[in-house]
C-alpha positions in Angstrom: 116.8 -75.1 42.1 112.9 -74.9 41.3 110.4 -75.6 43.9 109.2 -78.8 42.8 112.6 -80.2 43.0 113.3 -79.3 46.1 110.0 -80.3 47.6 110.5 -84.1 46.7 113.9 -83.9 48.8 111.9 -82.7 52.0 109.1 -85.0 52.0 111.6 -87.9 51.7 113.4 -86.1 54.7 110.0 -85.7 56.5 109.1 -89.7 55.7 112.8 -91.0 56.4 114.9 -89.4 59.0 111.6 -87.4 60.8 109.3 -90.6 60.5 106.7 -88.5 60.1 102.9 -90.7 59.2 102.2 -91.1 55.6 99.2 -88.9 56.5 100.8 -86.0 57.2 103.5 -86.5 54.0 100.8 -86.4 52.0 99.4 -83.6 53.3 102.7 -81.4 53.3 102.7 -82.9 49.9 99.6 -81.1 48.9 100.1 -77.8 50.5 104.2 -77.2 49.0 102.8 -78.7 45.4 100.2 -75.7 45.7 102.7 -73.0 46.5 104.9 -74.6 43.6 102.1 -74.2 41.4 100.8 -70.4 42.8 104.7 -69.4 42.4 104.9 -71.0 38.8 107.3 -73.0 40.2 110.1 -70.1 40.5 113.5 -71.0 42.1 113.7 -70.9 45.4 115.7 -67.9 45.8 113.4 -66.3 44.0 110.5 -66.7 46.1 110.3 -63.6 49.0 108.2 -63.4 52.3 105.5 -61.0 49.7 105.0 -63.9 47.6 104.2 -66.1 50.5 101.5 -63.9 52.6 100.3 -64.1 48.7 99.8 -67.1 49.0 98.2 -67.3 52.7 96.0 -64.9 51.7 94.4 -66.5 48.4 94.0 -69.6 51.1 92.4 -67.2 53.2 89.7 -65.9 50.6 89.2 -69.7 49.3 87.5 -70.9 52.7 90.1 -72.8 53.9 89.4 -73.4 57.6 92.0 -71.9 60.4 93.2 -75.1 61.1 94.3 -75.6 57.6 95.7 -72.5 56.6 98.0 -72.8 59.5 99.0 -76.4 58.8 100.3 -74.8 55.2 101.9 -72.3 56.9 103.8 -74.8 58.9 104.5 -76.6 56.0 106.1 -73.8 54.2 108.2 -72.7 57.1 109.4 -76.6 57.9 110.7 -76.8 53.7 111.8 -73.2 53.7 113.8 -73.7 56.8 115.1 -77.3 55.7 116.2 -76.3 52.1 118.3 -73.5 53.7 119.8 -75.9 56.5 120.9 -78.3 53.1 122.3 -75.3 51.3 119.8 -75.0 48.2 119.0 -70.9 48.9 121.0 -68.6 51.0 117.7 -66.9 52.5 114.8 -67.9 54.1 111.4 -65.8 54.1 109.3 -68.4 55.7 110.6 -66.8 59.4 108.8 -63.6 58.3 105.6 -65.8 58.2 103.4 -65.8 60.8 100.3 -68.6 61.4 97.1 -67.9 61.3 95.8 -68.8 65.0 93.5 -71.6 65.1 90.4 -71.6 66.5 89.6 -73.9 69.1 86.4 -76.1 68.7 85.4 -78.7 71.2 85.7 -82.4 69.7 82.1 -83.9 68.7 81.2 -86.3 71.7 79.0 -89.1 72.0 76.9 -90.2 75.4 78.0 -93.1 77.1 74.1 -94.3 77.1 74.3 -93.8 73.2 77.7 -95.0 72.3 76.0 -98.5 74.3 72.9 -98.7 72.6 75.1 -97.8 69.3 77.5 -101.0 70.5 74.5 -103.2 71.5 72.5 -102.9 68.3 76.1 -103.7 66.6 76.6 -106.8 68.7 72.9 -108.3 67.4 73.8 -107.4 64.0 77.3 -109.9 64.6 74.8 -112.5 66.6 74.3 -114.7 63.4 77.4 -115.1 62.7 78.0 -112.8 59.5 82.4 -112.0 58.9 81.5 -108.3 58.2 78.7 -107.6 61.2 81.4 -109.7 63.5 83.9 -107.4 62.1 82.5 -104.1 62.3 81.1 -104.9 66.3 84.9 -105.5 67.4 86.3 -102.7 65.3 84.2 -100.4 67.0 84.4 -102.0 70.4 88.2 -101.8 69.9 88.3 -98.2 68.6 86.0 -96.8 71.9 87.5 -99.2 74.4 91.3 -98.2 73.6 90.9 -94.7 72.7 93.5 -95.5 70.1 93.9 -93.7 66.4 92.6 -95.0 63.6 95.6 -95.1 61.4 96.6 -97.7 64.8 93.8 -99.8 64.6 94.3 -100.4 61.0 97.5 -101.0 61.3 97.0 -103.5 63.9 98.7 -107.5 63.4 97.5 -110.4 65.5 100.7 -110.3 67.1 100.2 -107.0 68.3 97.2 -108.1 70.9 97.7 -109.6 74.0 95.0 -111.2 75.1 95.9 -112.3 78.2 96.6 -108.9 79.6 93.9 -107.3 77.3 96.4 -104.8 75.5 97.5 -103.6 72.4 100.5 -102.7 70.7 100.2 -100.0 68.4 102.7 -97.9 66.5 101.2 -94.0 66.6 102.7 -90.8 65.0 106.2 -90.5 63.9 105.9 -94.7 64.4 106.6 -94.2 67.9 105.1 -97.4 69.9 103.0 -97.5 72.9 100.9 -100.1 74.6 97.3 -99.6 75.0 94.4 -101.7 77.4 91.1 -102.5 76.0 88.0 -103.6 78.2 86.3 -107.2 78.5 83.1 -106.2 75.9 86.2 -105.1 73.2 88.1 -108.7 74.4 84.7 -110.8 73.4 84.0 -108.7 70.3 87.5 -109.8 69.2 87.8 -113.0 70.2 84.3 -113.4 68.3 85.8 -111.8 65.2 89.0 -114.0 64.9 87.3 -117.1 65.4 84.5 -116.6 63.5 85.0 -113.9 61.0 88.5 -112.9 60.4 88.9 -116.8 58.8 86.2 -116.1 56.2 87.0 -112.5 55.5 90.7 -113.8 54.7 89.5 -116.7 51.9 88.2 -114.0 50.0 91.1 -113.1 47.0 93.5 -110.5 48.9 96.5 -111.5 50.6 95.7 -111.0 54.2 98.9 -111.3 55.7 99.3 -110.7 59.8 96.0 -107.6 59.7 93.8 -108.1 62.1 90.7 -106.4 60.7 90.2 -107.0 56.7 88.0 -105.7 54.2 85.3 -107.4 52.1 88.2 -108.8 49.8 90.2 -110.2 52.5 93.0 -107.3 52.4 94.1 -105.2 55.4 90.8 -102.8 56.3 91.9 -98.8 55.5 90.8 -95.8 57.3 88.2 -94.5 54.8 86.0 -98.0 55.2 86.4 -97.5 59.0 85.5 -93.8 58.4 82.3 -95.5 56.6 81.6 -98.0 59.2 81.5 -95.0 62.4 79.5 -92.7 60.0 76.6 -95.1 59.7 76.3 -96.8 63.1 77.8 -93.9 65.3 76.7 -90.7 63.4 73.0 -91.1 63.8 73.4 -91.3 67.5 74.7 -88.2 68.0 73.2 -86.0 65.7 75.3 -86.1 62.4 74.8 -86.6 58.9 78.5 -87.8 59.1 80.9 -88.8 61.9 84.1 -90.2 61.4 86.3 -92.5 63.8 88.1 -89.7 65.5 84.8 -89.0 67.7 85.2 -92.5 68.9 88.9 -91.8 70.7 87.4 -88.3 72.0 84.8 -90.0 73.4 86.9 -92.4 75.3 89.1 -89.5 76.7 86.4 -87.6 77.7 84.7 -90.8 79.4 88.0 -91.8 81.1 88.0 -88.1 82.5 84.6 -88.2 83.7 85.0 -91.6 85.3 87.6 -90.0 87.6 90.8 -91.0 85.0 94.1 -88.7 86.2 95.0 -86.5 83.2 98.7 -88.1 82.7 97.0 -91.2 82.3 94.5 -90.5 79.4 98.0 -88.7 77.8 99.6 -92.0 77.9 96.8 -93.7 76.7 96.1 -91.3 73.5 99.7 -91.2 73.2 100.0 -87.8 73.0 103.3 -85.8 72.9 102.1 -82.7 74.5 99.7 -83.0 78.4 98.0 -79.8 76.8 96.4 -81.9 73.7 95.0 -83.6 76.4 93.3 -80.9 78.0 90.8 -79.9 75.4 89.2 -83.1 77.0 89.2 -81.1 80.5 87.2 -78.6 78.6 84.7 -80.9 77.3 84.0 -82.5 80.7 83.0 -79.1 82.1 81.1 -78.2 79.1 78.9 -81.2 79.9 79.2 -80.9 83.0 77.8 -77.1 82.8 75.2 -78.4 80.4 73.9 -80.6 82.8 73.4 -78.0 85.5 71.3 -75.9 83.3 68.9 -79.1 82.3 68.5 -79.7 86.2 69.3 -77.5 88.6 65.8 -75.5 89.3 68.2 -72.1 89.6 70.5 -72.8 86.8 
């Protein structure tokens, strides 16, 4: 069996009985159709542990960053693996393979005092009245005040919020469901929104269904206009040319930590599998902590 063939059986495995996120299909997706087309799509007997540290290494020499070369390297050994668990090739090279270690890089983080000036200036921008200003002040309200992903947010029906407890139900990686608290600022800024905005928003053309935030054409609001939102009220704040909405949920963690938040807690929160995901958060608190000492302490 060639490569490609066998390839389109995994990802539906990954999508269907591993649940993993459309994101990170796509992404497997992109990394096995590149060792497809590197191997000339040879049968999969065919290809050996050589032609695959072949192929890490041309990923290597291309700029890839760590972080990437060793999701493609996980990608190989997760199909490899599979194809010989399903009986397509009686070997499997990809245990020979070893990851490129990732570097570790602290999360960009933004000040409490800017993140509220950033969160102000969006709340007089929504003062008028205007669906997309009303939108964009809850949507980042909502991302900071739950820590949640953005794949969650959009993904978020009106059913999903509880406004009464000031919660939200959102369905995270490998659509497993958690339930998240937002604050009273991220409660107005909604309430705002679906009052005033959302009903506008949803007369313009697209169907919008149960979504809670929509785009200018009244369907479900993706990731990359959120991304385009953050960049351009967020980024300057801290420095950036470009920021997306994944500094918003490290920012919360961090925050909760540094208000005194127990570390189980922000883990439930985040939703993450692992306590030591969490963790990197520990390391940015001391960073700033450390960073802090040096501006004031007259012996730092």
């Amino acid at each position: 069996m060639h490569i490609s063939e066998a390839i389109e059986g995994y990802l539906s495995h990954l999508a269907d009985v591993r649940r993993l996120s459309a994101a990170t299909v796509r992404a497997y997706r992109s990394d096995l159709s590149d060792l497809a087309r590197a191997s000339g799509d040879a049968d999969l007997d065919e290809i050996d542990v050589e032609t695959l540290r072949e192929w890490q290494w041309d990923a290597t020499t291309s700029g890839l960053s760590k972080a990437t070369a060793a999701r493609r390297t996980s990608a190989v050994k997760g199909f490899l693996s599979w194809a010989r668990e399903e009986g397509m090739t009686d070997v499997d090279p990809g245990q020979r393979l070893v990851a490129p270690k990732r570097g570790r890089t602290l999360p960009t983080v933004a000040t409490a005092p800017a993140l509220s000036e950033v969160l102000t200036d969006a709340k007089e921008a929504a003062r008028d009245g205007d669906p997309i200003a009303l939108r964009d002040h809850a949507l980042l309200e909502l991302l900071y005040g739950s820590g949640a992903r953005v794949s969650e947010i959009c993904g978020l029906d009106v059913d999903d919020i509880d406004h009464e407890r000031r919660t939200l139900r959102v369905r995270g990686k490998g659509d497993k469901e958690r339930v998240v608290p937002y604050g009273r600022p991220a409660a107005d800024a909604l309430h705002a929104y679906l009052v005033r905005g959302r009903p506008a928003l949803s007369t313009r053309g697209e169907h919008a269904g149960a979504a809670v935030f929509l785009g200018v054409r009244g369907g479900r609001l993706g990731p990359r206009a959120v991304h385009s939102v953050v960049s351009r009220t967020v980024a300057p704040a801290v420095g950036a040319d470009s920021l997306g909405p994944h500094a918003l949920r490290h920012s919360a963690a961090t925050h909760l930590l540094d208000g005194g938040a127990d570390l189980r807690s922000v883990q439930e929160i985040l939703g993450h599998a692992s306590l030591g995901t969490t963790q990197i958060y520990t390391h940015v608190s001391a960073e700033r902590l450390r960073e802090a000492y040096r501006l004031a302490h007259p012996r730092a």
